[in-house]
N, C-alpha and C positions, 0 to 999 in steps of 0.2 A: 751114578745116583739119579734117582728122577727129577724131573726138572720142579724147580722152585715155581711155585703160581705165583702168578702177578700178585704184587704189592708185600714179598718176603724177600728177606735179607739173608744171608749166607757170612755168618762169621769166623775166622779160619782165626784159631790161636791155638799157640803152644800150652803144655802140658808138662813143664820140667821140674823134676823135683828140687830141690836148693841140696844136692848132693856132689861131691868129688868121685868118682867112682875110677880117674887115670891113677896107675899105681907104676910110678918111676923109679927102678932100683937101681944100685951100685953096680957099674959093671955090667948093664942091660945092654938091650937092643934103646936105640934113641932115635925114633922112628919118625918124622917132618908130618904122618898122617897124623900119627898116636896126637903131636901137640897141637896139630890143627883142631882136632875133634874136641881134646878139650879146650880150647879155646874161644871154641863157637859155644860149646854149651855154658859156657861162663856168658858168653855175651846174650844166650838164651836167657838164663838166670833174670843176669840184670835186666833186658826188657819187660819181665815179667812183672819185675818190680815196680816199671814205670804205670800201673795196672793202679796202685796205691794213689795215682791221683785222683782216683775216682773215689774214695773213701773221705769221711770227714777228717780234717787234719788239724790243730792247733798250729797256732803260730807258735817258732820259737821262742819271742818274747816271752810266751806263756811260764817257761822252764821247764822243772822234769816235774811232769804230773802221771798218776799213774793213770792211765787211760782204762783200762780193766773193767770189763762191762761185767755186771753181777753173771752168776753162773747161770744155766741153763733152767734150773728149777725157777728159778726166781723170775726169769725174762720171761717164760713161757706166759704169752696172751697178753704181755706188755707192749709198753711204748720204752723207747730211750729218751730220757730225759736227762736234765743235766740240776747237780745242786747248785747252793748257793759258792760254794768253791769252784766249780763247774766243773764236778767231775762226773760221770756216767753214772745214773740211777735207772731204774724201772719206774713205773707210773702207769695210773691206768690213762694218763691223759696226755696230750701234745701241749709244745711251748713253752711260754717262761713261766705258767701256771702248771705244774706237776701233778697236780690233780684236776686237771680239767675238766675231763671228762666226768668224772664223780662228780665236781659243784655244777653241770649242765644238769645233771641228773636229780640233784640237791632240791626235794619240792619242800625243803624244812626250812634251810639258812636266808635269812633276809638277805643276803648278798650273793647269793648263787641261784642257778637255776636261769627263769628265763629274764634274770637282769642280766644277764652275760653278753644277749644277743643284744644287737640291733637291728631295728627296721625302719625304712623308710619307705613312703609311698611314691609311686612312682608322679613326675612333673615338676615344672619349674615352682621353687620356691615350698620345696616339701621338707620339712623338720623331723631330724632323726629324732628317732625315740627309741627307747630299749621294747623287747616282745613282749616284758611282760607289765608295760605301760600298756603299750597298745591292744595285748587281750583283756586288758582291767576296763576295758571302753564297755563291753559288757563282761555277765558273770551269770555264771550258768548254776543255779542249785543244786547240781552235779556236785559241786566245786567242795560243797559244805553237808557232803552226805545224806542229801536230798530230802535233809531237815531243811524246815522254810525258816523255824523260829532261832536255830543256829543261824540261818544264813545272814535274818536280819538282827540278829546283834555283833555279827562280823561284820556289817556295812554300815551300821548307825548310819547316820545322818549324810552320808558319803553318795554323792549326786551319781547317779548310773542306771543300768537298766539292767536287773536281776532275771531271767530267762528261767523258765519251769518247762524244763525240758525232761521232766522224768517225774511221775505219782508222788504227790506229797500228800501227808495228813496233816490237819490243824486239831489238836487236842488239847489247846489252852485257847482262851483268848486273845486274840493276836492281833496287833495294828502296820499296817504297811505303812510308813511316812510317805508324806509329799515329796520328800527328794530323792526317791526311789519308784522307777517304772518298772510294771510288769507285764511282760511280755509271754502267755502260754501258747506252747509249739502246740501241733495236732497230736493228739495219743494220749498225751498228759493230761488226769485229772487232779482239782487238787477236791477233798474231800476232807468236810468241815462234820466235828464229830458231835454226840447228842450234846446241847443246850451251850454249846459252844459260835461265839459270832469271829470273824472273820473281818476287819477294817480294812477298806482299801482307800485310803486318801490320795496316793499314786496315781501316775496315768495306768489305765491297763486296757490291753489290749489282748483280742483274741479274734480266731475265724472265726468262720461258720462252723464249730464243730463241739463237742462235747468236753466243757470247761469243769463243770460243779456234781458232784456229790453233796447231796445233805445227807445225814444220818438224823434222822427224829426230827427235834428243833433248831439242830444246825442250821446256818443264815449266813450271808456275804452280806456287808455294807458298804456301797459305794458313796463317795464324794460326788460333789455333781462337778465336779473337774476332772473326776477320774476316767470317765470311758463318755465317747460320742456317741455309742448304739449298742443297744444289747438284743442279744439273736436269741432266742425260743431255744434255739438248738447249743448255747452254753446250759442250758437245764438238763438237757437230753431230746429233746424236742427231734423227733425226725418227722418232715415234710415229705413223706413217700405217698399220703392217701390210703396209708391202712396201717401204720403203729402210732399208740395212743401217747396223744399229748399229754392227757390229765395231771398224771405227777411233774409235769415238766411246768405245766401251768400254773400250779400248786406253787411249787420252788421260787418260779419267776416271779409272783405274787407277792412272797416273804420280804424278796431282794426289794423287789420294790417301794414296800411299805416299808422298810427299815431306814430305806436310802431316802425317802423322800420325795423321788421322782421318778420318771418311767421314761427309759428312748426305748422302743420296740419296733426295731426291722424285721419283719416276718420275708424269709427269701425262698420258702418251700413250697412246691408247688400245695400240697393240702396239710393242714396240719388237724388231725382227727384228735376230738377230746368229748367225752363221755360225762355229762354233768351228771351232781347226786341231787336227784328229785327234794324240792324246800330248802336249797342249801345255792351256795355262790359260789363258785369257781375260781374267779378272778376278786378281792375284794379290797381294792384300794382304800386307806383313810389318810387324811390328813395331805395326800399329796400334793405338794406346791405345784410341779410341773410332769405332764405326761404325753406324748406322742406313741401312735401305734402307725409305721410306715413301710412302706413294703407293696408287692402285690402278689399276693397268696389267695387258698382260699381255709375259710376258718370253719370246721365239720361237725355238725353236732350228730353224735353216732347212735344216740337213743332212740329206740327203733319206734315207738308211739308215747302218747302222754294219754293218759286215760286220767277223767272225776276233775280233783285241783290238785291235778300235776302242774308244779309250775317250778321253776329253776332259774337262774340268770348266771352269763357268762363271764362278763364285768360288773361290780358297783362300783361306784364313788361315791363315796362319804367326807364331807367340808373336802373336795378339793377344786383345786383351779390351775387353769392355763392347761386344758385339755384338748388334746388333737387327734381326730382318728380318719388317717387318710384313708379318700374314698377310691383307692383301685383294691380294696380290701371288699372279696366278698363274702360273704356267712349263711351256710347254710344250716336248716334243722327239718324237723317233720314237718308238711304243711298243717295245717291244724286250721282255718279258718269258720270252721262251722261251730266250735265249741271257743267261746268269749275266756273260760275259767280255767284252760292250761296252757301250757307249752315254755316256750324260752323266750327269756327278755336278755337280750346281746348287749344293750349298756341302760342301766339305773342310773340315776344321781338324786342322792340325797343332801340333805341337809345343809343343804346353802353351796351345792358348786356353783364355779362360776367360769366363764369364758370357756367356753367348749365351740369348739370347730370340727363339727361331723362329718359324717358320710359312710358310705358304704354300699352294695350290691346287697338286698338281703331275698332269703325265699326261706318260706314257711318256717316264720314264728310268730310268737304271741305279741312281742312289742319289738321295733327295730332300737328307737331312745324311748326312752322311759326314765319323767322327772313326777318325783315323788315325794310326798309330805304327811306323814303322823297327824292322826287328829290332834295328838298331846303335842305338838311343835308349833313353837313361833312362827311370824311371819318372817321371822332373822332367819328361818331355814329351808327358804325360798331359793330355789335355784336359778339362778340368770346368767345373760349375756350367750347366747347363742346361734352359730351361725350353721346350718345344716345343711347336706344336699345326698337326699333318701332317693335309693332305687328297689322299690319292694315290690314281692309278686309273692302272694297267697300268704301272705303279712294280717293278721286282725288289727293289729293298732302301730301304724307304722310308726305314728309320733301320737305318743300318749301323755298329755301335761295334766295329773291330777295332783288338784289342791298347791301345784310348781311349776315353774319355768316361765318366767317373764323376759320381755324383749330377742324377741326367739325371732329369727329370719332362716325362715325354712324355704328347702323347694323341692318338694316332692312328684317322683315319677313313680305310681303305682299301676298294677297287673292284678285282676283278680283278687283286691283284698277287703278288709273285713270294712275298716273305717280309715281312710287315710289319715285322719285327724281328729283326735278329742280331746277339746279343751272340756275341762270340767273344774269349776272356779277358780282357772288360772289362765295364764299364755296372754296375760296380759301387755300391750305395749308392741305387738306383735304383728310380723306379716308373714302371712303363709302364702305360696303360690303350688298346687295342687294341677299335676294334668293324669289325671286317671281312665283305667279301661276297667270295664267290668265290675265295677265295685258292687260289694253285695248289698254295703248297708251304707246310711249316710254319715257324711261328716259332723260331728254335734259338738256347740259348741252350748255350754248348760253348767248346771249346777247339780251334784247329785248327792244325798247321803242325809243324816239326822242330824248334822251336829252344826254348828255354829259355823265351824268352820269354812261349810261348804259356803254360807252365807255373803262372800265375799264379794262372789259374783263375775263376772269377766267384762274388762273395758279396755278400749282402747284397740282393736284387732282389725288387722285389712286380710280380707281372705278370697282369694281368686280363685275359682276351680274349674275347669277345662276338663268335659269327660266327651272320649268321644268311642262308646261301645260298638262292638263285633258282630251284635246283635241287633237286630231291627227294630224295640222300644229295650228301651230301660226304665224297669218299674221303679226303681231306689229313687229317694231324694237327696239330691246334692248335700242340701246342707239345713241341719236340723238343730234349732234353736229350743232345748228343752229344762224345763225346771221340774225339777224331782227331788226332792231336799224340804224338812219341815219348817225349815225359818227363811224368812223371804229374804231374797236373792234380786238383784238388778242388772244385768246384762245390757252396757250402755256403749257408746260410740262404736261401732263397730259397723266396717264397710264391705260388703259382699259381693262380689262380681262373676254372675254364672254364665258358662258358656257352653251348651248340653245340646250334641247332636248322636244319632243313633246313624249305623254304619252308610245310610242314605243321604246323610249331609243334612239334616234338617232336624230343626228344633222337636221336643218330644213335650209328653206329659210332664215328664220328671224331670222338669227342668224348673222346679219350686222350690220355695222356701218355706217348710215348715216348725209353724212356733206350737210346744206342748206347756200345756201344763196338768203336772199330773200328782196325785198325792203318793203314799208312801207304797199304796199296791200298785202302781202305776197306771191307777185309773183317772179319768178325767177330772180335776181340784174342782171339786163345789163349793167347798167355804170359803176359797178367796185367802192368800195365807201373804198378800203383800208384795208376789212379786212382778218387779216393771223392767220394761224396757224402754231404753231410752236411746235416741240420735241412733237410729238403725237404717242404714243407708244401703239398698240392695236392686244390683244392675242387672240385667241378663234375663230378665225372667219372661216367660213366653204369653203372646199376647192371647194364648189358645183359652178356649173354656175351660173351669176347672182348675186352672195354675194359678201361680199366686202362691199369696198368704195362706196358710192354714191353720187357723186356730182352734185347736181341741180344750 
């Protein structure tokens, strides 16, 4: 035979059947081999039998039980088990549980399935727990037929974190408790259906990647316990620089105003959104609390504004404690030569308050812009903010009409229209201005028919540092004008110019001019009441011609 390879064993045993086969007759031959042979196979036999210790055995104590294993049919793709007599049965399962295997399998029985196992973590001082404790630590919507609103009337009140690991729809009104966290994987949307809202009082958590479907007026309401940051991109928002944010901004908008507050991490490198000309994009009310942080850039994709095109990307209306981190930058069309269109990136109406700016902006109509209704209280006055504007080809980087008191700004402008116009407000306030190129000047004035304008502007410290590319700059810094029918006073306010052209050295326009003009904007002949007062102004060139100028 060939030889065995390494690591096999060679077992050599007999083969004898439990037969007599010597046949000893009367008067034979009586032959010393004949009883030899059968004598060895007797002693064959019995070894064979020694063979029986490898088998299971009862002890004699036991008695006479019948041992009789069911027949063939019956065994077939069983186990051997034993009953309560302990005699040999089939089963589909091992042990002193006869059906074992069936209650592993058991996802029905409270007492079977994976309360059978146990698991333990590995380390000193680790507490066994059964598997199907320790997979109860979460629960996957899977679990409950990837119904949300089955899922949560099987968890009521039951402290855990629920996983949306697979497309749910909300088609009633539905509340997540606080004692339930949600957790959505990547892939998974859930999708809230028309006029249906969506509560999440829960922590929830999610990437950066596509969480929300709305249908119609569908909406998610957050808890402001519920989530630390919300990404553009749980709306659908993709940051690639060429698909459109608009319905993602739309979505994000709803969540917000429902919830009450805003965290906006924007993490894509551009996020492009298409506004609809006379209309608002983004339109916050009422919000207590809002942060926009990140560093991204934010893309207005409207290829011109032509007439009074004008749009805005955010407003706020009555809100406060507003934050808009300044590694955010925002681009649109330049537009600087036409005053009467393009896009205003953030409004605040009607009494916001505590706002912390900033931003990178190029070409649009207003970078903030605080705003007040002739038909509005002075209760709808916008305050307390701190700014820091980086604009280029900007018309009105910070626009304060008829709003916005005690404003600390610091603007870095390029090429724009007017870095600054107060017009009967910005009261309380310090602006510090270093601009290039500016087309037109900074004015601080009154303008319009109505009463309101009448207010007047007091209180202002304004600095301005221009130092053009050019070899004169014909603009004047900063222009103090009354243009409005009911007189107006323009008091305490401190000015400090610092205007050299690309040579180092002080220029013409390095003045301060005061207007006053009637309603065509021609030079007031009648005299209609308005003064100034405690006007305090540094900087201005000892050259002929500068100065004061009063039309």
């Amino acid at each position: 035979p060939a030889v065995l390879a390494s690591g096999f064993n060679l077992t050599i045993t007999s083969d004898i059947a439990n037969l007599q086969p010597t046949d000893l007759t009367n008067q034979g031959g009586f032959y010393p081999e004949v009883i030899t042979d059968a004598l060895d196979r007797a002693t064959i036999q019995i070894q064979q039998l020694d063979q029986n210790n490898r088998a299971i055995k009862i002890p004699l104590s036991d008695g006479v039980l019948d041992m009789t294993t069911p027949v063939v049919a019956e065994r077939a793709n069983k186990y051997l088990a034993f009953d309560a007599a302990g005699l040999p049965v089939v089963s589909a399962g091992t042990g002193s549980d006869s059906a074992l295997r069936t209650d592993l399998a058991n996802a029905t029985a409270v007492s079977a399935g994976s309360r059978l196992s146990g698991f333990r973590q590995t380390g000193t001082g680790a507490t066994a727990r059964t598997v199907d404790d320790k997979l109860k630590d979460t629960v996957s919507v899977k679990d409950f037929g990837s119904n949300l609103g089955v899922a949560l009337t099987a968890l009521g009140a039951t402290e855990t974190t629920l996983i949306i690991d697979d497309d749910v729809t909300v088609s009633v009104n539905t509340t997540i408790p606080a004692t339930l966290a949600i957790e959505v994987k990547k892939g998974s949307i859930i999708t809230v259906n028309n006029a249906i809202t969506l509560t999440v009082n829960g922590s929830f958590t999610a990437g950066i990647y596509s969480v929300f479907t709305y249908v119609g007026t569908g909406n998610v309401t957050f808890a402001k316990s519920s989530v630390d940051q919300m990404y553009p991109e749980w709306w659908g928002a993709v940051g690639d620089g060429s698909t459109s944010c608009t319905t993602a901004f739309t979505n994000l908008t709803k969540t917000v105003n429902s919830s009450g507050f805003g965290r906006l991490f924007f993490s894509g490198t551009q996020y492009n959104f298409t506004p609809v000309i006379s209309a608002v994009t983004c339109a916050f009310l009422n919000v207590t609390s809002f942060t926009m942080t990140g560093k991204s850039i934010i893309y207005d994709t409207t290829s011109s504004y032509s007439g009074t095109d004008t749009t805005t990307f955010i407003q706020f209306t009555t809100c406060s404690k507003i934050k808009i981190d300044s590694q955010l930058s925002f681009v649109s069309v330049p537009n600087i030569s036409v005053a009467i269109n393009g896009l205003s990136w953030f409004k605040f109406l009607q009494g916001c308050t505590y706002i912390s700016g900033g931003g990178i902006f190029n070409g649009v109509l207003h970078c903030y812009m605080f705003y007040r209704l002739i038909t509005e209280s002075t209760s709808y006055i916008s305050k307390y903010a701190n700014l820091n504007i980086d604009a280029t080809s900007v018309y009105y980087p910070l626009m304060c009409n008829v709003s916005g008191e005690y404003i600390n700004a610091n603007l870095v402008t390029t090429a724009c229209g007017r870095s600054v116009f107060l017009n009967a407000s910005g009261n309380h306030s310090k602006i510090n201005i270093k601009q290039k190129n500016q087309v037109g000047a900074n004015i601080i004035g009154t303008y319009g028919t109505t009463s309101i304008n009448a207010l007047g502007v007091t209180d202002v410290e304004l600095s301005v540092v221009d130092r053009d590319s050019t070899t004169n700059n014909l603009g004047i810094p900063v222009l103090f004008q009354f243009y409005n029918t009911f007189p107006a006073t323009i008091s305490n306010i401190k000015v400090s110019i610092d205007v050299k052209n690309v040579l180092g050295t002080p220029v013409f326009s390095d003045s301060v001019a005061i207007w006053k003009l009637d309603n065509s904007q021609n030079p007031d002949t009648v005299g209609r009441g308005h003064q100034f007062k405690n006007i305090y102004i540094s900087g201005i060139s000892d050259q002929a011609g500068t100065g004061y100028e009063t039309i």
